[in-house]
mmCIF file of the C-alpha atoms, coordinates in Angstrom:
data_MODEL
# 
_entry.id   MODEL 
# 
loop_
_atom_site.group_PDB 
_atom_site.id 
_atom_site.type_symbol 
_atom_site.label_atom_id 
_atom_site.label_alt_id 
_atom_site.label_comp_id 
_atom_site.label_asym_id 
_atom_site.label_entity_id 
_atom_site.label_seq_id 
_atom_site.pdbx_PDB_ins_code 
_atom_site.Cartn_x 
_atom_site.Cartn_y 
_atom_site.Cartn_z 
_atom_site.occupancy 
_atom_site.B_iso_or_equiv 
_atom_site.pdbx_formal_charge 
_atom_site.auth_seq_id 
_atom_site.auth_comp_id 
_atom_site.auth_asym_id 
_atom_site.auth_atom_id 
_atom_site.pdbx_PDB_model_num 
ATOM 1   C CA . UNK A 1 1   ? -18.153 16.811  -18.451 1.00 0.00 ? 1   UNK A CA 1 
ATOM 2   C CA . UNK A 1 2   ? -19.730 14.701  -16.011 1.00 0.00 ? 2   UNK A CA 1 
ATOM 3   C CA . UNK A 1 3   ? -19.990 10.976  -15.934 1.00 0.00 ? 3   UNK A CA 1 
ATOM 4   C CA . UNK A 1 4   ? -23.457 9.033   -14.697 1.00 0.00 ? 4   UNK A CA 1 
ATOM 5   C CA . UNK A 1 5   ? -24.647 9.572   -11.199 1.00 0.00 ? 5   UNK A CA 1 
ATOM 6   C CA . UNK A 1 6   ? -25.003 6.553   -8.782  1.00 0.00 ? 6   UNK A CA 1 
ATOM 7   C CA . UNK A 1 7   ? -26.687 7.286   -5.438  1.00 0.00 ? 7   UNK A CA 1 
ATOM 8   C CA . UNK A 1 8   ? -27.064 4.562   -2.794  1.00 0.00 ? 8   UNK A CA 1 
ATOM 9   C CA . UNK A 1 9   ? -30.600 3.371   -4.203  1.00 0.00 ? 9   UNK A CA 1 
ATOM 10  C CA . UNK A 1 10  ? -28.387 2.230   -7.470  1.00 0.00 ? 10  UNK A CA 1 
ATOM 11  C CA . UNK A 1 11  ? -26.384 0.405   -5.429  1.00 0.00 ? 11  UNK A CA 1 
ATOM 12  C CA . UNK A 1 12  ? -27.166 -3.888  -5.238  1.00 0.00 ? 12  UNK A CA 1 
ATOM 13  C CA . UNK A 1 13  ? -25.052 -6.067  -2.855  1.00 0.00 ? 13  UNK A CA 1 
ATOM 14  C CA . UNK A 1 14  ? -24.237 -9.092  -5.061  1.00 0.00 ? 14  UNK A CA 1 
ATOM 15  C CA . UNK A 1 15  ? -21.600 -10.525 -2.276  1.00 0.00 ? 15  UNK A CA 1 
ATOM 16  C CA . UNK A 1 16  ? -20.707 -9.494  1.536   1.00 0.00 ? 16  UNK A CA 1 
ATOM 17  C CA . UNK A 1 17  ? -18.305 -12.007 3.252   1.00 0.00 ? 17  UNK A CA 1 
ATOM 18  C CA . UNK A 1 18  ? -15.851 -10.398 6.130   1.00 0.00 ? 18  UNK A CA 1 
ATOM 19  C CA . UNK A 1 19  ? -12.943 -10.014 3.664   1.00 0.00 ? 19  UNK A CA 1 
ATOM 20  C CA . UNK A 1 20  ? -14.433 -8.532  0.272   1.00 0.00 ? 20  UNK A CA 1 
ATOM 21  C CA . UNK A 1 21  ? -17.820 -7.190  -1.307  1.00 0.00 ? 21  UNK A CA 1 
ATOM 22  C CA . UNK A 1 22  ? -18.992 -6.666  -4.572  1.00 0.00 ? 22  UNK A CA 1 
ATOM 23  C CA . UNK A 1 23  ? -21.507 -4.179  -5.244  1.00 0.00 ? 23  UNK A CA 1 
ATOM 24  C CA . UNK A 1 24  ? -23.622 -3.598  -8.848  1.00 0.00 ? 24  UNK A CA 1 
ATOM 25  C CA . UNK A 1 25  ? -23.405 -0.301  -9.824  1.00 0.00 ? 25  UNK A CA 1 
ATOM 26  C CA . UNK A 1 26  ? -26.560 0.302   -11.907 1.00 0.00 ? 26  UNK A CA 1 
ATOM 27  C CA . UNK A 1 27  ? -25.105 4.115   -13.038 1.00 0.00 ? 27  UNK A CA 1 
ATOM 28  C CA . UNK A 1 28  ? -28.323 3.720   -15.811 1.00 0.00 ? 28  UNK A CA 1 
ATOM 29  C CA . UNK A 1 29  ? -31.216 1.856   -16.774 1.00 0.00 ? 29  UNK A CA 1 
ATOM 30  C CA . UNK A 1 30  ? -30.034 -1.596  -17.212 1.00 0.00 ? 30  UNK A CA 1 
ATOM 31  C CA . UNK A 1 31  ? -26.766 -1.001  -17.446 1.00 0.00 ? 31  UNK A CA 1 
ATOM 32  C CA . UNK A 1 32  ? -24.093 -2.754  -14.341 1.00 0.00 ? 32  UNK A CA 1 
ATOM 33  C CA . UNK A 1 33  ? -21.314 -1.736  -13.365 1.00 0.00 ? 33  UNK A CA 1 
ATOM 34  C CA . UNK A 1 34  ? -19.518 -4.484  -10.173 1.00 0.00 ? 34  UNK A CA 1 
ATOM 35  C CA . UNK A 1 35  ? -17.213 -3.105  -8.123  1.00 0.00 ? 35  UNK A CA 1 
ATOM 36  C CA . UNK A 1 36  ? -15.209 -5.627  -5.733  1.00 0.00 ? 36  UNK A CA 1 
ATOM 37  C CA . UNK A 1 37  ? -14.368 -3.832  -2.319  1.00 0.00 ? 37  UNK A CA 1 
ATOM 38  C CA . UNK A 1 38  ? -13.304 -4.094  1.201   1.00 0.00 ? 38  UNK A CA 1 
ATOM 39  C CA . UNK A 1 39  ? -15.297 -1.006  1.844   1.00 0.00 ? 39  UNK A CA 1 
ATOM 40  C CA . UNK A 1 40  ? -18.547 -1.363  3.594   1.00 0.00 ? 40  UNK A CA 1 
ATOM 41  C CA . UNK A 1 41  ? -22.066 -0.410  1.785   1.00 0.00 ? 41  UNK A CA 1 
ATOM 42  C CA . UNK A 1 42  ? -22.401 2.697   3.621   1.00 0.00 ? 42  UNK A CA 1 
ATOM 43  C CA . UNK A 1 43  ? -18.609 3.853   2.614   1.00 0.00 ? 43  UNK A CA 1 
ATOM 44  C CA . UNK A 1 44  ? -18.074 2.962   -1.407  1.00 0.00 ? 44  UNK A CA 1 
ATOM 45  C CA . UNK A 1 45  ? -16.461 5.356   -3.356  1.00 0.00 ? 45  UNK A CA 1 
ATOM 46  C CA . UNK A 1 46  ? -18.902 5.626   -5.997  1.00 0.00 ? 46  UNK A CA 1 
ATOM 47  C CA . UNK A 1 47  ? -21.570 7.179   -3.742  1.00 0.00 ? 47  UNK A CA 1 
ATOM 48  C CA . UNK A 1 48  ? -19.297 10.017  -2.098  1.00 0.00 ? 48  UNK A CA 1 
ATOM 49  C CA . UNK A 1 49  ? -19.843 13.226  -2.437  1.00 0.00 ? 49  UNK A CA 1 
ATOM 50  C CA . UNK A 1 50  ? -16.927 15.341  -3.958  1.00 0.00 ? 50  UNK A CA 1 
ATOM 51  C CA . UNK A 1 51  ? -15.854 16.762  -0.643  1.00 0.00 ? 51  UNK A CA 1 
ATOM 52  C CA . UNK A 1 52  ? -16.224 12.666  1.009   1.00 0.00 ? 52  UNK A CA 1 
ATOM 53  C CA . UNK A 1 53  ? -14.521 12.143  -1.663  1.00 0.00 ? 53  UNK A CA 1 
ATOM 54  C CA . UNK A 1 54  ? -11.257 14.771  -0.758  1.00 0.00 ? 54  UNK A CA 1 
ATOM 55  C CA . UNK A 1 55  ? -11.365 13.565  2.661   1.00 0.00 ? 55  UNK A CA 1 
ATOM 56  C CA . UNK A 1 56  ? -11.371 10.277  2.141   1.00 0.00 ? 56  UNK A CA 1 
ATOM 57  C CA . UNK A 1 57  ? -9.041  7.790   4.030   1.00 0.00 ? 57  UNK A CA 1 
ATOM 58  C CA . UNK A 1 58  ? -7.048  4.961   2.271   1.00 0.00 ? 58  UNK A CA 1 
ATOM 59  C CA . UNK A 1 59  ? -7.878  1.369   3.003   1.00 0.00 ? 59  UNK A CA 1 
ATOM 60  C CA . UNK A 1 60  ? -4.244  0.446   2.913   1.00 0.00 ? 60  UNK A CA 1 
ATOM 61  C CA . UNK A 1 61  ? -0.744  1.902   3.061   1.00 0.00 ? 61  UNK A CA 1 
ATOM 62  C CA . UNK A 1 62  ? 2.367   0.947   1.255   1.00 0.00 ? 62  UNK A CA 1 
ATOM 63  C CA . UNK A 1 63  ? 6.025   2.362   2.108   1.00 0.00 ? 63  UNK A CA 1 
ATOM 64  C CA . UNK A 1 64  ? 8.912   3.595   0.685   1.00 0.00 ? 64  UNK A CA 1 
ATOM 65  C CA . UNK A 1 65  ? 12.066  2.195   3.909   1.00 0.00 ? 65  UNK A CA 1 
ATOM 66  C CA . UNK A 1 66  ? 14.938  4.078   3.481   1.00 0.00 ? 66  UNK A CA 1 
ATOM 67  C CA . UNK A 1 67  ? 18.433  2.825   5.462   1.00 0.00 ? 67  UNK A CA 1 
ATOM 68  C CA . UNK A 1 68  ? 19.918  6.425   5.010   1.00 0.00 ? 68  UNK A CA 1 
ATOM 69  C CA . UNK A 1 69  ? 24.041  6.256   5.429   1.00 0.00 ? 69  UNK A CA 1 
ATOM 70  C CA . UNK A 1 70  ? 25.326  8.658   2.820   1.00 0.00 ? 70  UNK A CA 1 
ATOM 71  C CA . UNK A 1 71  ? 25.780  7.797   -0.562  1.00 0.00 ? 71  UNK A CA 1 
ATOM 72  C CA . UNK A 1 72  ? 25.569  3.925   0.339   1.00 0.00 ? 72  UNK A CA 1 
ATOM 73  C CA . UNK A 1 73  ? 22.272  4.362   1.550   1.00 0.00 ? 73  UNK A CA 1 
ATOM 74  C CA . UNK A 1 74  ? 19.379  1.218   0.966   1.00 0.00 ? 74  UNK A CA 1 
ATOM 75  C CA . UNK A 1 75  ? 16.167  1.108   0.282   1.00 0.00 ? 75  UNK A CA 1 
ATOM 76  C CA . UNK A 1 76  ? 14.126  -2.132  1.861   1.00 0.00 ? 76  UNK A CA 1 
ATOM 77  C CA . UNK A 1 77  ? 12.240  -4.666  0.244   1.00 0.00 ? 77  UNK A CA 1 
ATOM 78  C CA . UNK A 1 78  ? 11.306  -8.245  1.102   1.00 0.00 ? 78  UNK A CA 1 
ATOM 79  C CA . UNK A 1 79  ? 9.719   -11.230 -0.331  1.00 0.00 ? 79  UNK A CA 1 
ATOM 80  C CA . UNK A 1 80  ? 6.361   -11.517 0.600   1.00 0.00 ? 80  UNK A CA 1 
ATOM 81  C CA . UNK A 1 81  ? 4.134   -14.769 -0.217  1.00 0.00 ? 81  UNK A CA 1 
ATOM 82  C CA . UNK A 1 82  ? 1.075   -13.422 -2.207  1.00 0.00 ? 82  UNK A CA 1 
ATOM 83  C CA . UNK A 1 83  ? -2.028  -15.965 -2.190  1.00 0.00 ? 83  UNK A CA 1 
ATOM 84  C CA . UNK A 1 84  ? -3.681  -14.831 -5.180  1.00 0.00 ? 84  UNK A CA 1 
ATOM 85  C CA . UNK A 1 85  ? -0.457  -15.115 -7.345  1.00 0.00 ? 85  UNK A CA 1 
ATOM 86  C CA . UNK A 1 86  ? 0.655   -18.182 -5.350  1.00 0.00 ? 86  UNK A CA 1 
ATOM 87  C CA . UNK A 1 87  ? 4.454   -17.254 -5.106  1.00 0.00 ? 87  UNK A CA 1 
ATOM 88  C CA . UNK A 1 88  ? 6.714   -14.906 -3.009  1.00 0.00 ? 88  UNK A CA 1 
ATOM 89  C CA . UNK A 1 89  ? 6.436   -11.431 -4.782  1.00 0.00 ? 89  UNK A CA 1 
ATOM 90  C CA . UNK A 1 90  ? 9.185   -8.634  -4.092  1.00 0.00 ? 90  UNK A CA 1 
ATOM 91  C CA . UNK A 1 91  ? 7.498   -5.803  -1.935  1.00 0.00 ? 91  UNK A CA 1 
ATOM 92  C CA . UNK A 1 92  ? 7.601   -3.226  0.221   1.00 0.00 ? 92  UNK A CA 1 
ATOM 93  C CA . UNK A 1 93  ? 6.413   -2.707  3.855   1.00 0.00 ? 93  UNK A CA 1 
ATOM 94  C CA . UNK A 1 94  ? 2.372   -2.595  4.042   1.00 0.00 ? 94  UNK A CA 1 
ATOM 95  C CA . UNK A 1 95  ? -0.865  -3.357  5.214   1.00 0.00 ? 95  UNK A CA 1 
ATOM 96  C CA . UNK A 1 96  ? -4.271  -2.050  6.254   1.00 0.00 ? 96  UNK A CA 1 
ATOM 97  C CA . UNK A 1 97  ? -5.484  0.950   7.914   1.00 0.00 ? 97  UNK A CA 1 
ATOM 98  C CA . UNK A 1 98  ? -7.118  -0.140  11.065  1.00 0.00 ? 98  UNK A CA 1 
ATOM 99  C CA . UNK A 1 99  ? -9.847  1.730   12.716  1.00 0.00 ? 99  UNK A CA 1 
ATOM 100 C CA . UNK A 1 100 ? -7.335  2.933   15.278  1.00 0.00 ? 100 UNK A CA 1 
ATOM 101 C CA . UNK A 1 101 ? -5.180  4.444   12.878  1.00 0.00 ? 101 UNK A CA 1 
ATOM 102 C CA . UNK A 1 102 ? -8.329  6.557   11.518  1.00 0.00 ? 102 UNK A CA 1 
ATOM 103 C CA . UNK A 1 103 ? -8.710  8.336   14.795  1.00 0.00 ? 103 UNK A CA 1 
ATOM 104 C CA . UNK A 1 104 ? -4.328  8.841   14.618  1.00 0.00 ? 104 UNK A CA 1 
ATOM 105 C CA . UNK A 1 105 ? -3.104  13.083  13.394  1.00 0.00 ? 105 UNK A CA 1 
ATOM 106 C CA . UNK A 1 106 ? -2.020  11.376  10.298  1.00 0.00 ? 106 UNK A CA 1 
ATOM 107 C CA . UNK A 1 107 ? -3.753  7.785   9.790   1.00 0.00 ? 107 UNK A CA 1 
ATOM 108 C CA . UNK A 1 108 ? -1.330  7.190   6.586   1.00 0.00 ? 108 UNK A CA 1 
ATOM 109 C CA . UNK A 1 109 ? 1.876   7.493   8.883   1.00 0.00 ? 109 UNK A CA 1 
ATOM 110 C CA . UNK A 1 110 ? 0.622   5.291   11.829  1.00 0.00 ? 110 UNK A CA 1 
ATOM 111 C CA . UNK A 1 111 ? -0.566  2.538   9.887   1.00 0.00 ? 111 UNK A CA 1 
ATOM 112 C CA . UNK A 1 112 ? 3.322   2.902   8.393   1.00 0.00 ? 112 UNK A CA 1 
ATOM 113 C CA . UNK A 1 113 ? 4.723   2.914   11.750  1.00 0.00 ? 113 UNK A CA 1 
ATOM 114 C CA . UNK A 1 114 ? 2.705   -0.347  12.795  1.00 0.00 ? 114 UNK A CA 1 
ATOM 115 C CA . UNK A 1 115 ? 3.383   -2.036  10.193  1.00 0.00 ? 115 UNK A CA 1 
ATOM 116 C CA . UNK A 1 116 ? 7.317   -1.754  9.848   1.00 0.00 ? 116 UNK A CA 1 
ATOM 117 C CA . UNK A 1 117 ? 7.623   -2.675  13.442  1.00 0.00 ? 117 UNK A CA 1 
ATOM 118 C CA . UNK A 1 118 ? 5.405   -5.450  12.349  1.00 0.00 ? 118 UNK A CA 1 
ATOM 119 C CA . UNK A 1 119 ? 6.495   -6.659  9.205   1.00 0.00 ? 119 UNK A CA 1 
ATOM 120 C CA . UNK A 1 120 ? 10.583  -5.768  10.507  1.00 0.00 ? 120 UNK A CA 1 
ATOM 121 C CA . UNK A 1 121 ? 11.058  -5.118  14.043  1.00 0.00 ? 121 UNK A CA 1 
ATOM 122 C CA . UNK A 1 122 ? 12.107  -1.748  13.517  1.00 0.00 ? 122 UNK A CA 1 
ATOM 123 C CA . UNK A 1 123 ? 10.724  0.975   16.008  1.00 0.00 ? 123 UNK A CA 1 
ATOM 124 C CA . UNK A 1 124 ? 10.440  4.058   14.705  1.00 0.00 ? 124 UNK A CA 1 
ATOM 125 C CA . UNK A 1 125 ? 12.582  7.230   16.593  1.00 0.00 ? 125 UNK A CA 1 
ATOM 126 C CA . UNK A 1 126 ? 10.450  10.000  16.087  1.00 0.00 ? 126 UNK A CA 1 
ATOM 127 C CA . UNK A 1 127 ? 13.350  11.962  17.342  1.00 0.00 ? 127 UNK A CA 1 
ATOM 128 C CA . UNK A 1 128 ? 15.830  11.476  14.473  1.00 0.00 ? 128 UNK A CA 1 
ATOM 129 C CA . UNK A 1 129 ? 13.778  9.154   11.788  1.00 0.00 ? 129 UNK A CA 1 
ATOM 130 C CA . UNK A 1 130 ? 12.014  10.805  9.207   1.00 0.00 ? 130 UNK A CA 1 
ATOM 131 C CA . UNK A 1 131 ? 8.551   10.267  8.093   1.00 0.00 ? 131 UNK A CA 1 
ATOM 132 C CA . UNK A 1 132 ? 5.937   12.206  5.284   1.00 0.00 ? 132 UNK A CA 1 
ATOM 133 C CA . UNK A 1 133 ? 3.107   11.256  3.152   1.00 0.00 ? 133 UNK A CA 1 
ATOM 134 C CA . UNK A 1 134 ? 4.347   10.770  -0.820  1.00 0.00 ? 134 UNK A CA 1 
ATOM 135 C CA . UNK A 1 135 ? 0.697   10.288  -2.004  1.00 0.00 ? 135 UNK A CA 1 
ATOM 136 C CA . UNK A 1 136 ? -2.398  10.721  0.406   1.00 0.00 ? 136 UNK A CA 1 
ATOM 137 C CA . UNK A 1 137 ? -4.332  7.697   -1.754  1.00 0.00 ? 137 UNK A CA 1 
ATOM 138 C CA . UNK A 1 138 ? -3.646  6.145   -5.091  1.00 0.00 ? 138 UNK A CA 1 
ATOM 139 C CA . UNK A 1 139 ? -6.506  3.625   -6.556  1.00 0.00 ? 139 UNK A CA 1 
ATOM 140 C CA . UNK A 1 140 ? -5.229  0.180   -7.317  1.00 0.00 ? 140 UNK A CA 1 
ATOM 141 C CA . UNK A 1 141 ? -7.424  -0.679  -10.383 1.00 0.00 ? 141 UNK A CA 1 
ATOM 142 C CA . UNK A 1 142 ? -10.187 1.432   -11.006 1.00 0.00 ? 142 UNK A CA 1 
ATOM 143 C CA . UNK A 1 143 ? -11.540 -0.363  -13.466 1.00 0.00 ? 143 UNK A CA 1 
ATOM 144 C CA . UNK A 1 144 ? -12.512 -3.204  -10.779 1.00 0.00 ? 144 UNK A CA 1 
ATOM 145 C CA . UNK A 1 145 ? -12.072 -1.918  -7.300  1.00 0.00 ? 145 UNK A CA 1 
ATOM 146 C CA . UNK A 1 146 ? -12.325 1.142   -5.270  1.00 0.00 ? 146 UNK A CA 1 
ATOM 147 C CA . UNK A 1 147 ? -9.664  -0.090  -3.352  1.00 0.00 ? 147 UNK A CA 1 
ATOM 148 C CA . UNK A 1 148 ? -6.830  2.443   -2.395  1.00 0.00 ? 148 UNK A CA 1 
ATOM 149 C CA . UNK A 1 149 ? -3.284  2.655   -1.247  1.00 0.00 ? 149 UNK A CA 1 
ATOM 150 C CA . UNK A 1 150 ? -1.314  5.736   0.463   1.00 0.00 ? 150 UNK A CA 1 
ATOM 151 C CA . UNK A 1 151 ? 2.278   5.786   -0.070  1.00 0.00 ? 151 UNK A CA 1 
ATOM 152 C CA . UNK A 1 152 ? 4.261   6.851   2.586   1.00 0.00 ? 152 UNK A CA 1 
ATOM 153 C CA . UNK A 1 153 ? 7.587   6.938   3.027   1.00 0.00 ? 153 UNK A CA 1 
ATOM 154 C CA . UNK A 1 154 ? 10.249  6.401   5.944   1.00 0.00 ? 154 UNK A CA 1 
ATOM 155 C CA . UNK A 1 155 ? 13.864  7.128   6.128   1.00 0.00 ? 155 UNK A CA 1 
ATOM 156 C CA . UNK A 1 156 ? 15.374  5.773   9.236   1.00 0.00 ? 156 UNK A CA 1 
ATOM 157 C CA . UNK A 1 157 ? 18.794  6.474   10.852  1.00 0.00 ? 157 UNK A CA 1 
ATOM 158 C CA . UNK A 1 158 ? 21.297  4.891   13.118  1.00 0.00 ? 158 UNK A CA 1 
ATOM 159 C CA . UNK A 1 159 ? 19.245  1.480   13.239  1.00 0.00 ? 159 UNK A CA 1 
ATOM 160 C CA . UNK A 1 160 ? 20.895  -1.917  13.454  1.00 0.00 ? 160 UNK A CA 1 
ATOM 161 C CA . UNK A 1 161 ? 20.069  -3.731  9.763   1.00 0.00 ? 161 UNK A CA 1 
ATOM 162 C CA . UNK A 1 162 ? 21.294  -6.826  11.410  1.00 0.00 ? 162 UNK A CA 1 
ATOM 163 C CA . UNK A 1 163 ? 18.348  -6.734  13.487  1.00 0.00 ? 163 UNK A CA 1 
ATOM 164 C CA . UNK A 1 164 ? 15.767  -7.104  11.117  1.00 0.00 ? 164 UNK A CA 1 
ATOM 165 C CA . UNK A 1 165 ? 12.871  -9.440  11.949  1.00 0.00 ? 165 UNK A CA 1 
ATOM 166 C CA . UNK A 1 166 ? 9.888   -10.957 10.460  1.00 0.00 ? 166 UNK A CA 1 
ATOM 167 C CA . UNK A 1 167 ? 8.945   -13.059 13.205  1.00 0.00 ? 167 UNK A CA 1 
ATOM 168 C CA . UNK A 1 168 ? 5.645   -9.925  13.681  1.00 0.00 ? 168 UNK A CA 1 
ATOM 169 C CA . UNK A 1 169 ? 3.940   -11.303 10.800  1.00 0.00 ? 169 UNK A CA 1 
ATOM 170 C CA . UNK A 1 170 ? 0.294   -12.004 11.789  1.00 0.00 ? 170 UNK A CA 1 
ATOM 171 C CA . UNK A 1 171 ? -2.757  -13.731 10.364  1.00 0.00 ? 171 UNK A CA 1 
ATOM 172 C CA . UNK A 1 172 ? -1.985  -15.216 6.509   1.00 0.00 ? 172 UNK A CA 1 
ATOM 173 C CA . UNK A 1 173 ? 1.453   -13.293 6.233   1.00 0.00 ? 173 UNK A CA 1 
ATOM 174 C CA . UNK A 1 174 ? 4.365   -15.409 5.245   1.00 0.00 ? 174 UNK A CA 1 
ATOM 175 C CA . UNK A 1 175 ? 7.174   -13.695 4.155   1.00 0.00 ? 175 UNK A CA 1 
ATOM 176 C CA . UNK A 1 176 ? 10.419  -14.786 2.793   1.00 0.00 ? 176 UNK A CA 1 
ATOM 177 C CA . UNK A 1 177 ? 13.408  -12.806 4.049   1.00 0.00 ? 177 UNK A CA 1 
ATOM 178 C CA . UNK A 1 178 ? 14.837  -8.952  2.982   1.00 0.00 ? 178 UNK A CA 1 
ATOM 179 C CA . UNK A 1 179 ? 16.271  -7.677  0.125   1.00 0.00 ? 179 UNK A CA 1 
ATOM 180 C CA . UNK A 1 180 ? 18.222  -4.371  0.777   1.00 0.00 ? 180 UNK A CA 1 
ATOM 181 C CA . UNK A 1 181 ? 18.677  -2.615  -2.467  1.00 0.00 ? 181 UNK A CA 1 
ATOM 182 C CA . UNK A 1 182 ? 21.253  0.399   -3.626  1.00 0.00 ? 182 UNK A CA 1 
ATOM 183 C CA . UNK A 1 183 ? 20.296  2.867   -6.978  1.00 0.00 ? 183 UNK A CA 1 
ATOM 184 C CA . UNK A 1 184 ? 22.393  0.592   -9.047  1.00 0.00 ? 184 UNK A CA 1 
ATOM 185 C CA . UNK A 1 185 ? 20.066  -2.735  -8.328  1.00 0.00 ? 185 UNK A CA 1 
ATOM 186 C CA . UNK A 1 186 ? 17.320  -0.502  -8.281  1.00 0.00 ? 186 UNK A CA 1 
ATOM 187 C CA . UNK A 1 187 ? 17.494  0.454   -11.351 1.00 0.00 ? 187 UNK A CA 1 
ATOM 188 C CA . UNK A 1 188 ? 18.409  -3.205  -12.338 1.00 0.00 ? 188 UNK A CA 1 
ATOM 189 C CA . UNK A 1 189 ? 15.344  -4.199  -10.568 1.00 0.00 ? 189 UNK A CA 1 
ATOM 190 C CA . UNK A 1 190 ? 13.652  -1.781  -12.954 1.00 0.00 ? 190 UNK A CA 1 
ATOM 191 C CA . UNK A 1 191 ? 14.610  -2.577  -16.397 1.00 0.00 ? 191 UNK A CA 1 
ATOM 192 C CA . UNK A 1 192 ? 14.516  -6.066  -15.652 1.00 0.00 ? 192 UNK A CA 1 
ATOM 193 C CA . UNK A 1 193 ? 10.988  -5.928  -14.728 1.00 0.00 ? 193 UNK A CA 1 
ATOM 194 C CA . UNK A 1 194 ? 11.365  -8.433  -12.311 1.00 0.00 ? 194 UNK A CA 1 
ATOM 195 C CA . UNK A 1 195 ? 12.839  -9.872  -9.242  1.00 0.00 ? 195 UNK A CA 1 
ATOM 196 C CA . UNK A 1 196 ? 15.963  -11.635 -9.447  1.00 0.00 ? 196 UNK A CA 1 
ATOM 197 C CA . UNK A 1 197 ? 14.319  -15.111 -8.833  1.00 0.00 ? 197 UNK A CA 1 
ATOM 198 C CA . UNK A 1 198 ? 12.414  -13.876 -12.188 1.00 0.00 ? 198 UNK A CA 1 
ATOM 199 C CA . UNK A 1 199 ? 8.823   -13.099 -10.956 1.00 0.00 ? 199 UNK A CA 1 
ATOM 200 C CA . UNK A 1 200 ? 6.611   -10.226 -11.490 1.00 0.00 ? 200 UNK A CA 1 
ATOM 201 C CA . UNK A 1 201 ? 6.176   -7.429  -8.605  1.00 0.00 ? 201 UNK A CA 1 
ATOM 202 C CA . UNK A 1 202 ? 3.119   -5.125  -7.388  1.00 0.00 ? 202 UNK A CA 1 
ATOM 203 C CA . UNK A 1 203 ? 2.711   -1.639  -9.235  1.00 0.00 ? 203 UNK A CA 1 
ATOM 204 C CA . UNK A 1 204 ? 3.841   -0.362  -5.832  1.00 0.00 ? 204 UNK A CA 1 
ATOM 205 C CA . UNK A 1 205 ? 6.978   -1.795  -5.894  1.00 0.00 ? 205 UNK A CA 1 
ATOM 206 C CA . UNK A 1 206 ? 7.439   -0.245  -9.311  1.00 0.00 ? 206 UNK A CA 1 
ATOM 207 C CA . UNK A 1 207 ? 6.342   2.919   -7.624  1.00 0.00 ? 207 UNK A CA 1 
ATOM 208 C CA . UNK A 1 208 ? 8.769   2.809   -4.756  1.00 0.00 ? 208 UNK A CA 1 
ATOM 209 C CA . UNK A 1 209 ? 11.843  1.713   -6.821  1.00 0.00 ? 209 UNK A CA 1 
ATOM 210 C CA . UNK A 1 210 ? 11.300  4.633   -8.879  1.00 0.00 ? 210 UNK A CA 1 
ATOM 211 C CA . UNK A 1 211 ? 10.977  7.091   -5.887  1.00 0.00 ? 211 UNK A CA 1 
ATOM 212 C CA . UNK A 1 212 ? 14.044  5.750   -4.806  1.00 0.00 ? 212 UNK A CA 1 
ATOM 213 C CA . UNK A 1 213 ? 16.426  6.300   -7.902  1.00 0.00 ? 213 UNK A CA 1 
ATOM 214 C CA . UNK A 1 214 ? 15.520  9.580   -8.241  1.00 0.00 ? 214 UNK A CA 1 
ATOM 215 C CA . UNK A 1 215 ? 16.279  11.042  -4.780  1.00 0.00 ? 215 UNK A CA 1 
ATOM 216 C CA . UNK A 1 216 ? 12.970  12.136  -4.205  1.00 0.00 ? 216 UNK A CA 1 
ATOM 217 C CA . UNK A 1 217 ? 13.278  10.328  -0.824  1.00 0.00 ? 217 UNK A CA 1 
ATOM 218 C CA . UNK A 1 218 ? 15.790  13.258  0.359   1.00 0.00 ? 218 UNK A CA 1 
# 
């Protein structure tokens, strides 16, 4: 079955301001469909082609941090103020893919490498740290955005937790110190549904902790 066809002359810019667009999707004859984007006109996901649409690189990349030491090994999350929400969420490591990281072997796994040092102060050692792509691109809410996430993760070894920074943030980041988390909190985390200060977290957070406690990081 295929769903209604919109081509580029369907395609109305209702807003374009430097941070977000929204685009009206006429997919038929007076019937709208608004779609609220980073993405540019020429690069919406509605108008790609099938194989644009394979290729297609994220606008954004979350990550799974991994501490590895044996069976007390952590996985890293940190409070991170979120403006629409207006409170400090529980997160992971993240942020855009910039247009150096599209020209990168892997632009999922730089942006991940820029933005722990970033977001942490950890450098990554490609020579004993460990990094691979869990998902190429998940959507974040279909139903509203085209946006996308990859979700990569990172297990890093022999580093210095006591070093941990987030003097890098840049821009609007404001974050609120580290959590380091074992399976048992985790899983806490998980059931509870929130953090321990009793707020909400992001679907990718959910996504992450559940990576975690079932070992699919080794």
């Amino acid at each position: 079955m295929e769903g209604p066809k919109i081509t580029k002359e369907k395609v109305k810019t209702v807003m374009d301001e430097k941070f977000l667009r929204v685009f009206d999707l006429q997919y038929d004859e007076g019937r709208h469909y608004f779609d609220a984007t980073r993405r540019g006109f020429d690069d919406i996901v509605a108008v790609k082609s099938d194989e644009e649409f394979k290729k297609m690189i994220p606008d954004a990349v979350s990550c799974l941090v991994v501490f590895e030491d044996g069976d007390d090994s952590k996985l890293l999350l940190s409070y991170e103020y979120r403006y629409p929400t207006g409170r400090f969420l529980l997160g992971v490591p993240a942020g855009l893919v910039d247009p150096d990281d599209k020209d990168a072997k892997s632009p999922a796994e730089s942006t991940a490498i820029r933005e722990i040092r970033e977001e942490t102060g950890i450098i990554f050692d490609e020579n004993k740290d460990e990094i691979f792509v869990i998902n190429p691109l998940l959507f974040s809410t279909p139903g509203m955005t085209d946006e996308s996430n990859a979700l990569v993760g990172v297990v890093l070894k022999g580093h210095d937790i006591s070093q941990l920074t987030q003097e890098g943030a840049e821009g609007q980041e404001c974050f609120d110190g580290f959590v380091l988390v074992d399976k048992a909190k985790a899983k806490e985390l998980l059931k509870n549904g929130v953090d321990d200060r009793g707020h909400y977290y992001s679907v990718y957070t959910w996504a992450v902790l559940m990576y975690f406690v079932n070992d699919m990081w080794k």
